[in-house]
C-alpha positions as CSV (number, residue, x, y, z in Angstrom):
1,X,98.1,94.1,126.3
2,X,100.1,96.9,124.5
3,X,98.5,100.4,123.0
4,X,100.5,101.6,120.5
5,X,99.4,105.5,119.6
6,X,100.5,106.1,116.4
7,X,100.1,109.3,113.8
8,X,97.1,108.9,111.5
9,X,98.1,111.2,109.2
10,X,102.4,110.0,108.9
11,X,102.0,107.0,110.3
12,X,104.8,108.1,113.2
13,X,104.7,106.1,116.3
14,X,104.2,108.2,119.5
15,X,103.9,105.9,122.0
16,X,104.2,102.2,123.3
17,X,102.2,101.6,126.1
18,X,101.4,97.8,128.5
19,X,98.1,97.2,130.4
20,X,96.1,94.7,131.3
21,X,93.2,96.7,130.8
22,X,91.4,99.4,128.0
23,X,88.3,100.6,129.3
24,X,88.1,104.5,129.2
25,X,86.3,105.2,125.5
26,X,82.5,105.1,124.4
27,X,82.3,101.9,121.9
28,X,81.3,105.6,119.5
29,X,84.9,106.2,120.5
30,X,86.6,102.8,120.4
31,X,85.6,102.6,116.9
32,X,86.7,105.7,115.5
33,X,90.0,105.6,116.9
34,X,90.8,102.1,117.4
35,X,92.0,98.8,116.0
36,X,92.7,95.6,117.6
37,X,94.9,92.8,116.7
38,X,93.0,90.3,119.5
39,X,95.4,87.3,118.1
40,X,98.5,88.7,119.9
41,X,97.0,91.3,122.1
42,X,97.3,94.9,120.5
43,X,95.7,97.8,119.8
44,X,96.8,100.7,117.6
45,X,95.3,104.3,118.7
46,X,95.1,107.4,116.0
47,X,95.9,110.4,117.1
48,X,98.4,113.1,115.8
49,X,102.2,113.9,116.3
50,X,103.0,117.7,116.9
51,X,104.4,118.3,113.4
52,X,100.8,117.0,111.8
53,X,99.0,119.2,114.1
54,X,100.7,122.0,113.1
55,X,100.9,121.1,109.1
56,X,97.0,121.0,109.1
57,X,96.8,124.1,110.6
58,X,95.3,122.9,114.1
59,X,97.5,123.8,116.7
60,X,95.5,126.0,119.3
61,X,92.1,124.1,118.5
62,X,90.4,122.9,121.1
63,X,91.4,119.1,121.3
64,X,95.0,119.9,119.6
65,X,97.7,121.9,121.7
């Protein structure tokens, strides 16, 4: 299965990851932050690049380096 993290805000892929197995979120979680394409085995994460983080202002937050 691949996890693809990508920017929610630019739409920016950050990262391509493979693994047989996603288990680490509360389904709360899962379904803020995650969509699956179960037909060919992918699921896109949101997060944030670094220059998102620090157009919105949120670099330093807690949660945001």
């Amino acid at each position: 299965m691949k996890l693809y993290y990508i920017c929610e805000c630019c739409q920016q892929l950050l990262s391509e990851i493979e693994m047989d197995e996603v288990d680490s979120l509360t389904p709360q979680g899962r379904q803020d932050i995650i969509s699956m394409n179960q037909g060919i085995s992918e699921i896109y994460i949101n997060s944030l690049c670094a220059e998102c983080i620090n157009a919105l202002g949120l670099e330093g937050q807690e949660g945001y380096y």
